[in-house]
SERO-4910 file (N, C-alpha, C, O; in steps of 0.05 Angstrom, whole numbers):
BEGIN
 pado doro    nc1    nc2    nc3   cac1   cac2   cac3    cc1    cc2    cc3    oc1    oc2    oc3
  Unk    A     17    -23      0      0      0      0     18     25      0     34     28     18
  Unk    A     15     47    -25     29     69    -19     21     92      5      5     86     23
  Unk    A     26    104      4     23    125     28     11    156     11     25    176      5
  Unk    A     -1    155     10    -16    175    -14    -25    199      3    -43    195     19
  Unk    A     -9    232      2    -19    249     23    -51    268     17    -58    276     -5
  Unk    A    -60    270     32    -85    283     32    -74    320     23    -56    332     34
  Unk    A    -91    330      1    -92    352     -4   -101    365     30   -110    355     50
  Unk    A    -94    393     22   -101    409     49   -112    432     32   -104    438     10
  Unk    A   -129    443     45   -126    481     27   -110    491     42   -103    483     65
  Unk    A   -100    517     21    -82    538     32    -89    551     53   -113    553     54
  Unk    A    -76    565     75    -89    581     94    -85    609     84    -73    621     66
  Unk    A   -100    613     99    -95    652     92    -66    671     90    -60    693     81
  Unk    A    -58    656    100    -19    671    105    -15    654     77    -17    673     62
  Unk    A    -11    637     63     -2    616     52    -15    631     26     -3    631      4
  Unk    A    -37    641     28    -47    655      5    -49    686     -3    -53    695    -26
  Unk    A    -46    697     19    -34    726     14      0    720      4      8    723    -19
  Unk    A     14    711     22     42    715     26     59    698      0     78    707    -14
  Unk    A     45    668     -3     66    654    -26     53    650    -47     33    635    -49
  Unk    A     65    665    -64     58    666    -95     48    644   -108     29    645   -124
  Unk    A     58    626   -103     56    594   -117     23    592   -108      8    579   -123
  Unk    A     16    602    -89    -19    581    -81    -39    599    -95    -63    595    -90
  Unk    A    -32    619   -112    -55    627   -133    -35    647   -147    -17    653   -130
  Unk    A    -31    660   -172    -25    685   -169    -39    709   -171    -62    712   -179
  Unk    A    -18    735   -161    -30    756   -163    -41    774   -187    -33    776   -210
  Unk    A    -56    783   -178    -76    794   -198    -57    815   -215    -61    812   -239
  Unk    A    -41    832   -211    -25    850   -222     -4    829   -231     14    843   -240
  Unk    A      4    804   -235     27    786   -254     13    776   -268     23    763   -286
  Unk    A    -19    777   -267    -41    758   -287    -50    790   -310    -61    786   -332
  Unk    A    -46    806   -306    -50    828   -318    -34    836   -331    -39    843   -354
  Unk    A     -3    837   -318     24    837   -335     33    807   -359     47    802   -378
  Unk    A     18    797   -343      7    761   -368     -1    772   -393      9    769   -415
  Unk    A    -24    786   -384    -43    786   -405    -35    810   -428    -44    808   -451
  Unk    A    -16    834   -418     -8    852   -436     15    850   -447     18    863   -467
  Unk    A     38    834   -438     54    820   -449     46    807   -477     52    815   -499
  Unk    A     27    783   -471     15    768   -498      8    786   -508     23    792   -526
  Unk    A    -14    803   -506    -21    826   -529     -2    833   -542     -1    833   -567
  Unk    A     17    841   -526     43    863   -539     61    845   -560     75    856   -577
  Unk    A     59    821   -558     78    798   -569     62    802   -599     72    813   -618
  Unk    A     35    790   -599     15    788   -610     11    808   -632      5    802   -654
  Unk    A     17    838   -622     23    862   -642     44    864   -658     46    873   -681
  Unk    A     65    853   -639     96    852   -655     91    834   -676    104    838   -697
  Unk    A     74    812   -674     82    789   -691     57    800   -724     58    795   -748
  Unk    A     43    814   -710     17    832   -732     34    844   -756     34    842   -780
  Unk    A     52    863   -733     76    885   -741     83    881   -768     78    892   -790
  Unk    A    103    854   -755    119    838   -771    115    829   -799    131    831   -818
  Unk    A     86    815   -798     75    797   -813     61    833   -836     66    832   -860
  Unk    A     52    850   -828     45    864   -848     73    884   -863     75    894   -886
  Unk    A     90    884   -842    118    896   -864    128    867   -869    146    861   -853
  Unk    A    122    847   -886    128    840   -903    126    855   -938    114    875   -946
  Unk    A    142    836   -951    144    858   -969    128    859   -991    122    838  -1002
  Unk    A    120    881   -998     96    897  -1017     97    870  -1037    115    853  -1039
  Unk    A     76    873  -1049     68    870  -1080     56    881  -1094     39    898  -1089
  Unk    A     67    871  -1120     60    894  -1137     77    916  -1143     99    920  -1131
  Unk    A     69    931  -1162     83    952  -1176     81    977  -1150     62    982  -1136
  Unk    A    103    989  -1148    111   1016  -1130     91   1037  -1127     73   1040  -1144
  Unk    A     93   1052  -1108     70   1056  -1117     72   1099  -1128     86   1118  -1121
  Unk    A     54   1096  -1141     63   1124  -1160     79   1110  -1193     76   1127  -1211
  Unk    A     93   1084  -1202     95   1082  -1222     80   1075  -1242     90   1070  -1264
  Unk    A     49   1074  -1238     33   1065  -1257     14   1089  -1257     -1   1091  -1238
  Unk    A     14   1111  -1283     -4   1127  -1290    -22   1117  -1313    -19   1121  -1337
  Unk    A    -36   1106  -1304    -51   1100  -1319    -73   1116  -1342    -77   1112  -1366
  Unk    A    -81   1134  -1327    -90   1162  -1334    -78   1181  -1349    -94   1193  -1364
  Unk    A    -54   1189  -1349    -34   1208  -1345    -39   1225  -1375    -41   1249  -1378
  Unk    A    -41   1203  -1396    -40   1213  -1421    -64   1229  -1423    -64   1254  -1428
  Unk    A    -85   1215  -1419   -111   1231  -1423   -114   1251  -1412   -121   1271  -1423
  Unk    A   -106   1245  -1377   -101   1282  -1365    -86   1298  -1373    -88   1320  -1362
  Unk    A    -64   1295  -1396    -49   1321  -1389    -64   1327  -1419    -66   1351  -1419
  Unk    A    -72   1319  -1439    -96   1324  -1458   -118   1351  -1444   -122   1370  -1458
  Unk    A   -130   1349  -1418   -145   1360  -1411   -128   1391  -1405   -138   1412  -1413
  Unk    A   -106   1390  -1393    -89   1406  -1384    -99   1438  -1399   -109   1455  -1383
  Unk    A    -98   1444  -1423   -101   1459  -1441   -131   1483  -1427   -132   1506  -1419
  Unk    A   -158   1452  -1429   -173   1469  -1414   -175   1481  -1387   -187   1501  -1378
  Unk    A   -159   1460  -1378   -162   1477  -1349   -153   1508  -1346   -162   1526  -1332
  Unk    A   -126   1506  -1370   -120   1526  -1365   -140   1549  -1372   -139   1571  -1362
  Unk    A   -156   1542  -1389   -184   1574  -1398   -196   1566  -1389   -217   1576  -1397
  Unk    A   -203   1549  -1373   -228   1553  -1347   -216   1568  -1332   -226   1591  -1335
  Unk    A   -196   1567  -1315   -187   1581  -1304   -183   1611  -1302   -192   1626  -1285
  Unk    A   -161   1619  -1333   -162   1637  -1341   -191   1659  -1350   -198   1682  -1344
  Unk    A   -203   1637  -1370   -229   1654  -1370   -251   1655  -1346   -259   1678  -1342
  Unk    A   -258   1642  -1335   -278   1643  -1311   -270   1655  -1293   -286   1668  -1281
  Unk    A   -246   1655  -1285   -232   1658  -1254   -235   1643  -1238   -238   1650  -1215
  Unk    A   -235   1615  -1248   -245   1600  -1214   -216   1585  -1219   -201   1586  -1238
  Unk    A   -213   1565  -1190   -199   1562  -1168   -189   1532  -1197   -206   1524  -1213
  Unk    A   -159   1521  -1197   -153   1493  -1201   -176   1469  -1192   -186   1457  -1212
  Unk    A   -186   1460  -1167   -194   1448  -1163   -227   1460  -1170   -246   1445  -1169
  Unk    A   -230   1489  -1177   -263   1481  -1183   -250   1477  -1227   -266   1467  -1243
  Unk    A   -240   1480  -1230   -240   1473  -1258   -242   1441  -1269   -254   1431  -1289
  Unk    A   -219   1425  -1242   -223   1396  -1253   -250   1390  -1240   -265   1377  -1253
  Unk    A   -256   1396  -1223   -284   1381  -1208   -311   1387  -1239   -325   1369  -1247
  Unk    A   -312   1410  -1250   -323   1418  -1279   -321   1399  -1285   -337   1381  -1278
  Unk    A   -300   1395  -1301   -292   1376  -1319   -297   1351  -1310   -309   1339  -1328
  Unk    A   -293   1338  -1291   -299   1307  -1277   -333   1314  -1277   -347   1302  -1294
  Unk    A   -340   1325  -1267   -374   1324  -1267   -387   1324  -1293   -411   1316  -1295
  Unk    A   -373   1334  -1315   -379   1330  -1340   -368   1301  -1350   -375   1294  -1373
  Unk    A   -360   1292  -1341   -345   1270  -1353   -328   1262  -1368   -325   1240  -1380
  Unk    A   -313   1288  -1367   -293   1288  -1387   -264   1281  -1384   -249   1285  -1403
  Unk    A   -253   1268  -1353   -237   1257  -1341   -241   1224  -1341   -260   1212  -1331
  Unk    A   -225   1216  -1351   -210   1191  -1356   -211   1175  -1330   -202   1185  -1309
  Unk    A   -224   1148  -1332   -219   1132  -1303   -256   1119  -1292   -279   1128  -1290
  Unk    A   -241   1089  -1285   -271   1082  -1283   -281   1073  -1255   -262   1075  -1240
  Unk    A   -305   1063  -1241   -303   1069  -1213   -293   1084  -1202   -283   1073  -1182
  Unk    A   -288   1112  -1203   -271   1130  -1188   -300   1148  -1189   -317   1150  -1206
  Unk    A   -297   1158  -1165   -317   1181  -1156   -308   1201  -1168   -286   1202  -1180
  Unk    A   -327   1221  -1164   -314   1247  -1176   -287   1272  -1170   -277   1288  -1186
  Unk    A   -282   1266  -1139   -278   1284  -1126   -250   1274  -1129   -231   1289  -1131
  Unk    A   -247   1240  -1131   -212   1226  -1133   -213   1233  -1165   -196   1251  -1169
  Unk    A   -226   1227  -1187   -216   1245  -1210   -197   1260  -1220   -176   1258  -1234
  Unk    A   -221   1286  -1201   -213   1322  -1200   -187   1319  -1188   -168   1324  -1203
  Unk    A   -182   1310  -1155   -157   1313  -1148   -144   1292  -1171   -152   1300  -1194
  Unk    A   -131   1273  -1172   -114   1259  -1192   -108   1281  -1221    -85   1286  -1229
  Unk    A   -128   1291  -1232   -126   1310  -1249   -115   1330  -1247    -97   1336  -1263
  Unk    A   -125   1351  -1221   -103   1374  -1210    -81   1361  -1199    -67   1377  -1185
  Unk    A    -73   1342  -1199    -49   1326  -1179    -25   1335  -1211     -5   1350  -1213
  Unk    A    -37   1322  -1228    -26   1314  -1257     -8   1349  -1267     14   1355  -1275
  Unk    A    -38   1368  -1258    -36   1392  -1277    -16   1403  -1262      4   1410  -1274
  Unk    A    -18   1407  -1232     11   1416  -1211     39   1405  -1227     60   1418  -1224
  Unk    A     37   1387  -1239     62   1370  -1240     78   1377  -1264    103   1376  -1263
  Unk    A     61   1388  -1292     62   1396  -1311     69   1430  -1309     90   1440  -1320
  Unk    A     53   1444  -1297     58   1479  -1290     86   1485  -1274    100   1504  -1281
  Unk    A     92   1462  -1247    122   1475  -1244    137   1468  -1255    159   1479  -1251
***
């Protein structure tokens, strides 16, 4: 017959004082934000892996057709007096900007992006 010892509970000194008979609530908290923090690094990590795809800014896809428009903007401008961005937003609302699923307003800017680029 082995000699098999009977569990006891901890006493109250035994459970404030030694770590081992539960732990404390502030090392179960420093547990838990540690893993988070691991958990982010490893997020981090895993999204700067490296790009795919073409760079970004080397594909103008547009480019030719916008600087085509270039001309008018400039006599909207000149003749009307209004602002770069109310000339392409004109022109995009007319439909005369190049580009498909694109709202109006990414257009206009992409278009004044184009015309800035051309004038300096």
């Amino acid at each position: 017959m082995t000699d098999r010892r009977q569990w006891r509970a901890p006493t109250y000194t035994e459970i404030v004082f030694n770590s081992k008979a539960r732990p404390r609530r502030e090392a179960v908290a420093e547990d838990k934000e540690r893993r988070r923090l691991r958990d982010e690094e490893a997020k981090r990590r895993w999204m700067r892996g490296p790009r795919r795809g073409p760079k970004p800014g080397t594909v103008a896809r547009y480019r030719r057709s916008d600087l085509q428009l270039c001309p008018e903007i400039d006599a909207l401008m000149r003749n009307e007096q209004i602002s770069l961005h109310e000339a392409c937003m004109r022109l995009a609302e007319q439909g005369r900007v190049a580009g498909r699923n694109t709202t109006v307003e990414s257009s206009a800017r992409r278009l004044a992006k184009v015309y800035k680029t051309i004038s300096n």
